[in-house]
ZAMARGU-4260 file (C-alpha; in steps of 0.2 Angstrom, whole numbers, plus 5000, padded with zeros to 4 digits):
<rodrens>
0) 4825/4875/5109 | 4817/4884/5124 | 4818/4898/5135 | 4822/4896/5152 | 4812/4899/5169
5) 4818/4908/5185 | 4812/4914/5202 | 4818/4930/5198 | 4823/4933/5180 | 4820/4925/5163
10) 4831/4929/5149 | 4826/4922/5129 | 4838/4908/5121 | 4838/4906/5102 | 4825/4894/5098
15) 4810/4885/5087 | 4792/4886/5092 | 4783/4873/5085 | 4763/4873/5081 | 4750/4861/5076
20) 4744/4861/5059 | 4749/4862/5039 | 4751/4876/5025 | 4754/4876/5008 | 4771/4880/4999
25) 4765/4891/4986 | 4758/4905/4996 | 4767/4917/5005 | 4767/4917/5023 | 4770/4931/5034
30) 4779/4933/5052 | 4772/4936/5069 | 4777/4947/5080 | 4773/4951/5100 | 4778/4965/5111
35) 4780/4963/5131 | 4781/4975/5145 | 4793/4965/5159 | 4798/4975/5175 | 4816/4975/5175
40) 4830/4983/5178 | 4829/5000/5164 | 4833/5019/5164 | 4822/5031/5176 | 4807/5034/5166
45) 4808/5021/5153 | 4802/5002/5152 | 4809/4988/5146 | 4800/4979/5131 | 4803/4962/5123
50) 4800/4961/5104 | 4798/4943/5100 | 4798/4939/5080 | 4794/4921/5073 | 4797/4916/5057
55) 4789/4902/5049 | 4803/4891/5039 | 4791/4891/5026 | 4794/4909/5026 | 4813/4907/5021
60) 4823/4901/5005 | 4836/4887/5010 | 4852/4885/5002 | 4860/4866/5000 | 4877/4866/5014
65) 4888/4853/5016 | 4881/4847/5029 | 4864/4850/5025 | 4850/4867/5021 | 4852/4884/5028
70) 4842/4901/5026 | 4849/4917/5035 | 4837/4933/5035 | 4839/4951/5040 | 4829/4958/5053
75) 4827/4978/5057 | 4816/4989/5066 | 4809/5003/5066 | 4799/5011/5080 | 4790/5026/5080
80) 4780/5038/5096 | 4763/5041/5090 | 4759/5056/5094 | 4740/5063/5092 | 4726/5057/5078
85) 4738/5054/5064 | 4756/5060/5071 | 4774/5049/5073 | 4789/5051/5081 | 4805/5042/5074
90) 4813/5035/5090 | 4826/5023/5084 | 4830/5008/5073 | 4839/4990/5076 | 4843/4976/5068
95) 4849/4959/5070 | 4855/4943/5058 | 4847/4925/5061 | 4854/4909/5054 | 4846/4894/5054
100) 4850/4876/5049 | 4841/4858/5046 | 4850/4844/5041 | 4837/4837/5027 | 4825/4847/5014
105) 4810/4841/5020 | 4815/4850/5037 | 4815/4866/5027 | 4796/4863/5021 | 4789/4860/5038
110) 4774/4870/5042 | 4774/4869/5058 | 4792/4874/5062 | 4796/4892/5065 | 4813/4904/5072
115) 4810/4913/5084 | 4820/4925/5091 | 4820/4942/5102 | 4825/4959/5103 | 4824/4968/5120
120) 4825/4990/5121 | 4818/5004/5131 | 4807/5014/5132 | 4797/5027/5139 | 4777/5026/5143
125) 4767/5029/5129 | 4761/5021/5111 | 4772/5017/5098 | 4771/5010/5081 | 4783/4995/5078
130) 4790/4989/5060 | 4799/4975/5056 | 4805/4970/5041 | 4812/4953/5036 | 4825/4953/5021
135) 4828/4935/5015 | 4847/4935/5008 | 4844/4920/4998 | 4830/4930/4988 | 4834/4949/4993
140) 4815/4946/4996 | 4808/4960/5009 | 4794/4957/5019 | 4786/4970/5033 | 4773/4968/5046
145) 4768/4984/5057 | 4764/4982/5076 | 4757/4994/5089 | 4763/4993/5106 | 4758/5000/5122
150) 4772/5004/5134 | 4765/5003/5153 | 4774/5012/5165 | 4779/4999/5178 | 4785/5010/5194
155) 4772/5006/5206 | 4777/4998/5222 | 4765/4980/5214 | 4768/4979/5195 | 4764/4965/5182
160) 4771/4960/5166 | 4761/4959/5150 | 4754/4940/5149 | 4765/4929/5138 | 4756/4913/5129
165) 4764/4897/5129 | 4765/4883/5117 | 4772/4872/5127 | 4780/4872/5145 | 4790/4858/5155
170) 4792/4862/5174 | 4802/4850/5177 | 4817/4856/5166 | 4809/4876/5168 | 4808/4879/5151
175) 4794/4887/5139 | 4791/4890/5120 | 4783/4905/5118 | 4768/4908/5108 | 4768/4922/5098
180) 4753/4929/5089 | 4736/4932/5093 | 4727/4916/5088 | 4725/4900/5097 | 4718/4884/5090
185) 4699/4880/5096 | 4706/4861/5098 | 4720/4866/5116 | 4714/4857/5129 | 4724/4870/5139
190) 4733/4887/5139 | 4748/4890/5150 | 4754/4910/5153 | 4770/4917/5157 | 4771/4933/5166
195) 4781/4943/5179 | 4777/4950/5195 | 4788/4964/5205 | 4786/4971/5220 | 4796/4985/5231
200) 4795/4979/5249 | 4789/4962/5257 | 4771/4960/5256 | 4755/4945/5255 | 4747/4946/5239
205) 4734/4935/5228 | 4736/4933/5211 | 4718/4929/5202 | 4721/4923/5184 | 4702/4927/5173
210) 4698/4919/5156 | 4683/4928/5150 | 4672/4930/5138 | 4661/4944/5128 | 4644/4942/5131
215) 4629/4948/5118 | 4617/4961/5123 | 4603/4965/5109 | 4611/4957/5099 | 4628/4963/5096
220) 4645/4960/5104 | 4649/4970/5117 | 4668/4966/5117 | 4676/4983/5125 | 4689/4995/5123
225) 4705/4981/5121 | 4696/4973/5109 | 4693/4989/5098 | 4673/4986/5096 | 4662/4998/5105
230) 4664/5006/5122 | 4655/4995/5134 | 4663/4980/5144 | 4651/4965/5145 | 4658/4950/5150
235) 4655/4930/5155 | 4669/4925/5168 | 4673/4906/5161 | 4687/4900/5173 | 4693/4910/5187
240) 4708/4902/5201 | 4718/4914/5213 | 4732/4911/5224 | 4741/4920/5238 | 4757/4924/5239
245) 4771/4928/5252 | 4784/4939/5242 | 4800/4947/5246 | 4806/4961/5234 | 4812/4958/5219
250) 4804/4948/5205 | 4794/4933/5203 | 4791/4924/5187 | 4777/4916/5187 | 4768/4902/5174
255) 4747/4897/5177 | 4742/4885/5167 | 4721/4888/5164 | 4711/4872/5159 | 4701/4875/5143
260) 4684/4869/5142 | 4680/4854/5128 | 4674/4861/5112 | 4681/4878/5116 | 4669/4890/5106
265) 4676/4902/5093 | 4679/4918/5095 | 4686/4933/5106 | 4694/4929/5122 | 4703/4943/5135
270) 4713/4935/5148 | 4715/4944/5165 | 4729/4944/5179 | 4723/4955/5194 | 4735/4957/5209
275) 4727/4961/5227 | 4732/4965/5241 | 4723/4956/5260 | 4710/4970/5259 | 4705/4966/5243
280) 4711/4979/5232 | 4718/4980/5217 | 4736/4982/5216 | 4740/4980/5197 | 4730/4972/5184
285) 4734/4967/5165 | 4724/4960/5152 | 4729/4951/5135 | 4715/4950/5120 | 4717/4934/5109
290) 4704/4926/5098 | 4702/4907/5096 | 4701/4900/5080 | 4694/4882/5071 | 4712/4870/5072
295) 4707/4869/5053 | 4707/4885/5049 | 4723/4891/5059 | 4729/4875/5048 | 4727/4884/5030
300) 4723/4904/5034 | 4739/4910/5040 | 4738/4928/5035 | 4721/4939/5042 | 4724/4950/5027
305) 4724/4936/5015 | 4710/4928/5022 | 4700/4942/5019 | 4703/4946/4999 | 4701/4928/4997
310) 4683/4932/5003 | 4681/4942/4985 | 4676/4926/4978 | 4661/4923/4990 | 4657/4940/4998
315) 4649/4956/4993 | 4664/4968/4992 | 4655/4979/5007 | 4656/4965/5018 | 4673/4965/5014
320) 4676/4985/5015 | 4666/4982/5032 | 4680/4966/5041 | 4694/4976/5034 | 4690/4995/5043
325) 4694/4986/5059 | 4705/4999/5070 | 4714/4983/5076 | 4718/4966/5070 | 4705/4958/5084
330) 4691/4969/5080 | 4697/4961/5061 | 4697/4944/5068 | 4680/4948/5076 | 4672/4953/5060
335) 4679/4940/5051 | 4670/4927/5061 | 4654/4936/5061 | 4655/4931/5043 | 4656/4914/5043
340) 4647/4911/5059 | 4631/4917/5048 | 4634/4904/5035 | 4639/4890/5048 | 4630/4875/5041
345) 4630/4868/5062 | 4628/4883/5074 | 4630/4878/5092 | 4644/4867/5087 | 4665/4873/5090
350) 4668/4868/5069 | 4660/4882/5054 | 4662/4865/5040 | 4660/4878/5026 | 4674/4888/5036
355) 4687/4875/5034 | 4680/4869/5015 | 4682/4886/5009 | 4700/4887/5016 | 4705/4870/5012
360) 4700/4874/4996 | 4711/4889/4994 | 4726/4879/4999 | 4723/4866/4987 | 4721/4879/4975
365) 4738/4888/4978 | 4746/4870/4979 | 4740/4863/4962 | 4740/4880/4952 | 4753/4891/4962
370) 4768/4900/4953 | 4770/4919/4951 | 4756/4921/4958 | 4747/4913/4972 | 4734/4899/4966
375) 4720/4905/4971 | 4721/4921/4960 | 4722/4909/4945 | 4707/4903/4933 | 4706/4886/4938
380) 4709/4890/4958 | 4695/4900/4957 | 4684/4887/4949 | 4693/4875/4963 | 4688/4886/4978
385) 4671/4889/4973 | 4668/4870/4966 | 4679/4860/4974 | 4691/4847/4961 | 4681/4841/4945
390) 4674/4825/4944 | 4685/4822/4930 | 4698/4831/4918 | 4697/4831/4899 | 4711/4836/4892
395) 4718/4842/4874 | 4734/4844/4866 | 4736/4854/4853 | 4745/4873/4849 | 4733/4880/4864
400) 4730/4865/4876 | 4713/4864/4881 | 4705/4858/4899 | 4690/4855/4901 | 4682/4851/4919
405) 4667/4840/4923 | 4656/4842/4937 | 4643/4830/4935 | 4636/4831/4951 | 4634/4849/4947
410) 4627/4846/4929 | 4642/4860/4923 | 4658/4861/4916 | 4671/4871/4915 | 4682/4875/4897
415) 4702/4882/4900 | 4713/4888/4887 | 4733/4889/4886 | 4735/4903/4873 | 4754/4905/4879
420) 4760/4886/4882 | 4767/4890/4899 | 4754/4883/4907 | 4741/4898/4911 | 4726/4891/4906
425) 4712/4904/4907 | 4694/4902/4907 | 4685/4902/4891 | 4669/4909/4898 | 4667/4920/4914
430) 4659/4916/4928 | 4642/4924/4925 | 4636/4921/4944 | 4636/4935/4959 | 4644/4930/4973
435) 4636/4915/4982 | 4639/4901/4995 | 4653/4891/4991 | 4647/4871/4984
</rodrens>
């Protein structure tokens, strides 16, 4: 479904946002949240925030209906005033019920499908802690995901909205999906942006839409304050467009759509919307970080968190220690493509090969060998993910069934025993190796 578009308003609908891209049904994916100053219409002193939650179906357990498979969930949260170094607030807590339906199983399977819905509250100006958890009732599963929030106050006599990502947006109809999350696939060949402009009194204004880039300077990434890595600003303007605009008072809902170049490099990315007035000053501005990411790995790594302590089979665990004490889940994002961008087998091209093997490999892992816990964790996932398949399975029945793996082209093998008869076949001799490159 989608969300509709007006000249002075906009208001969510219940709906799906649909990505690009595959996941495996054994591991456990997360949800994403994304919170959005809007200048509306909300108490003296206070702002209005939208709190978008998309849930991929994979997320959910489907129950057979008459009339096909359905999965209802639990949402609440909880959101906090932080309040110096390592002080919060309670402020209040919500909670709403979602229901979705699909008329076949497959439907329910789908990795690109996901609900999404919203939850709109006030506040006043400051920095909160938002947390959300999601409780399946098919399962009674629970699942949390935290997310800070900044909450602008949006009085001035020119104020902008926080900038909204789009998956997909049709003008003629005025209708957008948003795109929640703060990731976007390397393989776009564009990026639309929702936003809102408000001003008090009639007035000319030009809107100049950024897309910019962090640039190197000896050697390190000088990525800035929003992006929680160092305290410098250096960056490389990559597209840039302004237009001017005659505006009465009220609200204007606007959506640019910004052309991204072909084999758009990997990475962080801030996008900037600046509002000024005929003199050339600077009204209001607002600035969204995102990080772009390999369409084959936003394909299998669907979790940051994940992603990185799947790394304990490759890295050095202070490397690992090092990608996980980022202050914020960009400055994570950035570190973990520092790793891989040293071992990219092609620099200077949008693709890290070894990337995508080494996560393809982890989603095949948790498909073939996933059950209580997640593939990867297992005996022959870990021989999978550092290996790749065998060249060939021998197998041998028998009170403990025995597999034994063959990689010729590797001159090794590889003997697992099912000492139980459930099927948790362990390795019959460690892995005498430190972490290496992946082959």
């Amino acid at each position: 479904m989608r969300l509709p578009f007006a000249k002075t308003c906009w208001h969510f609908v219940v709906g799906l946002l649909l990505l690009a891209g595959k996941a495996h049904a054994q591991a456990e994916l997360p949800f994403f949240l994304e919170a959005i100053n809007v200048p509306a219409t909300a108490p003296p002193g206070q702002t209005r925030v939208d709190l978008y939650v998309a849930v991929p179906y994979q997320t959910l357990q489907f129950l057979q209906v008459e009339r096909g498979f359905r999965a209802t969930y639990n949402l609440q949260v909880e959101i906090y005033r932080l309040e110096g170094a390592d002080q919060r607030r309670f402020v209040r807590r919500a909670g709403w019920q979602r229901q979705v339906a699909v008329t076949d199983f497959a439907a329910t399977r789908s990795a690109e499908t996901r609900d999404l819905s919203m939850y709109t509250f006030n506040l006043a100006p400051g920095r909160y802690e938002l947390v959300v958890q999601l409780e399946d009732l098919a399962t009674r599963r629970l699942l949390s995901r935290t997310l800070e929030a900044r909450v602008r106050s949006l009085d001035a006599s020119v104020a902008l909205s926080d900038p909204l990502l789009l998956d997909r947006y049709d003008s003629t109809q005025q209708a957008m999906v948003p795109h929640v999350g703060q990731t976007v696939s390397t393989d776009r060949s564009s990026l639309p942006v929702f936003y809102e402009l408000a001003v008090r009194q009639p007035q000319r204004v030009q809107l100049v839409h950024e897309l910019v880039r962090p640039e190197r300077r000896s050697g390190w990434p000088l990525i800035g304050p929003l992006l929680g890595i160092g305290r410098g600003e250096e960056y490389r303007v990559i597209y840039q467009h302004a237009v001017w605009k005659t505006l009465t008072a009220g609200s204007l809902a606007q959506v640019h759509t910004i052309p991204l170049p072909e084999g758009l490099e990997a990475g962080a990315y801030l996008l900037r919307i600046r509002a000024l007035n005929p003199e050339g000053e600077e009204l209001a501005v607002v600035e969204k970080p995102f990080t772009a990411v390999w369409s084959g790995l936003l394909a299998q790594v669907q979790d940051l968190d994940e992603a990185i302590e799947q790394l304990r089979y490759i890295a050095k665990q202070k490397d690992i220690d090092y990608i996980k004490a980022g202050k914020t889940p960009e400055e994570r994002w950035q570190r973990f493509l520092s790793f891989w961008k040293k071992r990219d087998p092609t620099p200077g091209t949008p693709r890290n090969e070894q990337m995508e093997e080494f996560y393809y490999r982890v989603a095949l892992a948790n498909r073939k060998f996933g059950g209580r816990r997640p593939g990867w964790q297992t005996d022959r996932g870990h021989i999978v993910v550092l290996f790749g398949e065998p060249d060939f399975v021998e197998r041998r029945e028998g009170s403990q069934p025995l597999e034994i793996w063959h990689y010729q082209r590797l001159g090794r093998r590889f003997i697992f025993v099912d000492r139980t008869g459930r099927g948790d076949f362990e390795l019959l001799e460690p892995i005498w190796e430190s972490p290496s490159r992946i082959r």
